[in-house]
Structures are given as structure tokens and as C-alpha cells.
C-alpha positions as a Markdown table, in Angstrom:
| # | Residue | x | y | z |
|---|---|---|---|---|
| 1 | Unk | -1.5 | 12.2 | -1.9 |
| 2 | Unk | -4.5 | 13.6 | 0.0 |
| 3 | Unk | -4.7 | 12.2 | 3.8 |
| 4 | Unk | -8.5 | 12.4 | 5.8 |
| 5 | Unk | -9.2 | 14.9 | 8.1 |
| 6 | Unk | -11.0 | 12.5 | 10.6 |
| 7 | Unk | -8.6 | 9.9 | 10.9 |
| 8 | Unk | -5.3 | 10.5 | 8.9 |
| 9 | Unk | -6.0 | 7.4 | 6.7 |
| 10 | Unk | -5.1 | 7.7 | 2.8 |
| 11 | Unk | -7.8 | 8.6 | 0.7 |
| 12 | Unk | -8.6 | 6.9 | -2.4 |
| 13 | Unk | -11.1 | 6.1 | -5.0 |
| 14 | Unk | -13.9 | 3.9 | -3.8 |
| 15 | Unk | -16.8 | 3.4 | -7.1 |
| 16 | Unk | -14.9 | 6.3 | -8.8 |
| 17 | Unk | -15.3 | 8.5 | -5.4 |
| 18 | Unk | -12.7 | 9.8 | -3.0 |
| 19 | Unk | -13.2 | 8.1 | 0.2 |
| 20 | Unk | -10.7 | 7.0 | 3.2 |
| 21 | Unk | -9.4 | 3.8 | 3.1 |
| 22 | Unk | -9.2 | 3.5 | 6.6 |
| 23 | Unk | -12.8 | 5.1 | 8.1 |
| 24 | Unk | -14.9 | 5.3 | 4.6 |
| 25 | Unk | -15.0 | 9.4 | 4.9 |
| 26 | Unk | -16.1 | 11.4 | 2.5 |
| 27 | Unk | -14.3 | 14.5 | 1.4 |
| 28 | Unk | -16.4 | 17.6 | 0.7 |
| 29 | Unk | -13.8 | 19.6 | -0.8 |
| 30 | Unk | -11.9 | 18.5 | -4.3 |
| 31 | Unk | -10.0 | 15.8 | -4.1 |
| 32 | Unk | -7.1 | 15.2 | -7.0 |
| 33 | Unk | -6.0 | 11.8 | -7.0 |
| 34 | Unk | -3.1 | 10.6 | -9.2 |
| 35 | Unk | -2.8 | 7.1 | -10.3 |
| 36 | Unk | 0.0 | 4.5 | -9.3 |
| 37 | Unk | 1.8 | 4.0 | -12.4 |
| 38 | Unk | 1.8 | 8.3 | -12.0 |
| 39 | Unk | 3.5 | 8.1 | -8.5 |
| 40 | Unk | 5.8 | 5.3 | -9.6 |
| 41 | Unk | 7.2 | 7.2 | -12.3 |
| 42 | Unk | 8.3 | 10.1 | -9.7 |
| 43 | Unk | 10.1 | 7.4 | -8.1 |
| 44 | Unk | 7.8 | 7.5 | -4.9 |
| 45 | Unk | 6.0 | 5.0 | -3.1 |
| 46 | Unk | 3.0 | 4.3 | -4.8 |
| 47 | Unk | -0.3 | 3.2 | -2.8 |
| 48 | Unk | -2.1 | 0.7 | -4.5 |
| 49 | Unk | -5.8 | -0.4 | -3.8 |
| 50 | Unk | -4.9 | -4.1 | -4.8 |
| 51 | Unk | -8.7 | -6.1 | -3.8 |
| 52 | Unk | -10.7 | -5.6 | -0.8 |
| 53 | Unk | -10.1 | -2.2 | 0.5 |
| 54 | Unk | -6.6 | -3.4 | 1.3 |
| 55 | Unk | -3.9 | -0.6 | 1.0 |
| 56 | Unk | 0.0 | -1.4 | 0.3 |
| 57 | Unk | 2.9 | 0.3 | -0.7 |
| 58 | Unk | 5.3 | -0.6 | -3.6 |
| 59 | Unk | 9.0 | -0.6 | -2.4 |
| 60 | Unk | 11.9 | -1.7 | -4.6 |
| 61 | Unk | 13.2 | -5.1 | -3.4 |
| 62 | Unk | 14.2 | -8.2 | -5.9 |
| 63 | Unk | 11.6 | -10.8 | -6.0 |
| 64 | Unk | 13.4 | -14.2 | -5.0 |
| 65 | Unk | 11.0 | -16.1 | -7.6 |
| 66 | Unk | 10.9 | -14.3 | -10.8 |
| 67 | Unk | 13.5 | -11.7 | -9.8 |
| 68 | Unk | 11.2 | -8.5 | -10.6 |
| 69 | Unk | 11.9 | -5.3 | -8.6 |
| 70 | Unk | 9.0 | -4.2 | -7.0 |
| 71 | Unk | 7.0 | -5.8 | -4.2 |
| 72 | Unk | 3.7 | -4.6 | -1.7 |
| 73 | Unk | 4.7 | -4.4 | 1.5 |
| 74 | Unk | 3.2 | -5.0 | 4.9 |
| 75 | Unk | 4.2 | -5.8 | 8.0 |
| 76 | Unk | 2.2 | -7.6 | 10.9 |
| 77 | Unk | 3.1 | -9.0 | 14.5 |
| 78 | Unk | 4.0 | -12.8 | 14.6 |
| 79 | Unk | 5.7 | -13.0 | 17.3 |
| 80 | Unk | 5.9 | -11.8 | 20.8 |
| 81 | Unk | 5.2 | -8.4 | 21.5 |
| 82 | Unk | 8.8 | -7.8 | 23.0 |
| 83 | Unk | 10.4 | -8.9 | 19.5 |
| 84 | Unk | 10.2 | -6.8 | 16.0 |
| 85 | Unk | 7.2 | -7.2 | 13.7 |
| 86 | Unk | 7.5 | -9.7 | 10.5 |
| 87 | Unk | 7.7 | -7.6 | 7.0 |
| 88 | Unk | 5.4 | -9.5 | 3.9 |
| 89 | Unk | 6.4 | -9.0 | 0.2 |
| 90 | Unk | 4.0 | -9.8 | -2.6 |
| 91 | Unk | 5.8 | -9.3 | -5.5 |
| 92 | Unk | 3.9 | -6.9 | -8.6 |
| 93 | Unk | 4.6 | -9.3 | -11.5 |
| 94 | Unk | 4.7 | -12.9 | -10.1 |
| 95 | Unk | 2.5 | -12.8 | -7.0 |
| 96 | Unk | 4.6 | -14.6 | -4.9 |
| 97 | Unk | 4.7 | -13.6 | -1.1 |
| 98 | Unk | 7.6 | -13.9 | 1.0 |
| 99 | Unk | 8.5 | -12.7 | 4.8 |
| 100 | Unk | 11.2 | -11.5 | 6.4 |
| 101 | Unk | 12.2 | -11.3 | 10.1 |
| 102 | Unk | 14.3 | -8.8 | 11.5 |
């Protein structure tokens, strides 16, 4: 996994280019860039570039609907800025997106 040098984001393949997903930079230097299913199989976290730019990780947690393994993960703050942030599932398989406080 290759990280920019501007901004730290993760960089990725943007119309068959590395770019940051974060900022849009452009690497000048060679960039090698293995994909997901790759990663997964090392049993890492694998970065996916699901639709719109948008960057998750896969983690291994059971999907309540369908029961698959393996789920995007994100986390976002819901509630007040004194309490902990809310994590999102989408499951892989199934789609199905769940949240859990904690």
C-alpha cells in the first residue's frame, strides 16, 4: 500500500492512474498497486474503491442478514462530541448496512 506524500491519504487507481484518494495527487515516481482480492488473501485489511471516490476497509465481522464475514467499515460522529463515534457495516455479499454504538 503506497500513502501520498502531500497529505498521507491512500493512493489508488483513478481511470487506470495512481492518484490520492484523499487530495487527487499525482505520483511521479512508480507506483505498484495490488488489488483487493490480492490483500485479502494475506489476510490484511483490504482498501476497496467501492463508487464515488469513497475508500473503506474490509474487516471480518458476521453479517446479521445473510451471515457473510466480511463487511466495509466506517465510522462517523452521531452524537455529541463528548460521546464515542458510531461504527457503519456494509456487508460485501448482501449489501446490507448496519451500526453499532459503543
Amino acid at each position: 500500500m503506497e500513502f501520498c506524500e502531500k497529505c498521507g491519504g491512500i493512493i489508488t487507481l483513478n481511470e487506470g492512474k495512481p492518484a490520492c484518494a484523499r487530495c487527487g495527487y499525482k505520483p511521479k515516481k512508480k507506483i505498484k498497486i495490488e488489488s483487493a482480492e490480492k490483500i485479502a488473501q494475506k489476510d490484511s485489511v483490504a482498501v476497496i474503491n467501492e463508487d464515488a471516490g469513497n475508500v473503506y476497509p474490509i474487516v471480518q465481522i458476521d453479517c446479521p442478514k445473510c451471515g457473510n464475514k466480511k463487511a466495509y467499515f466506517w465510522t462517523t460522529q452521531t452524537r455529541a462530541s463528548d460521546e464515542s463515534e458510531t461504527k457503519f457495516y456494509k456487508c460485501v455479499k448482501c449489501k446490507h448496512t448496519w451500526r453499532v454504538y459503543r
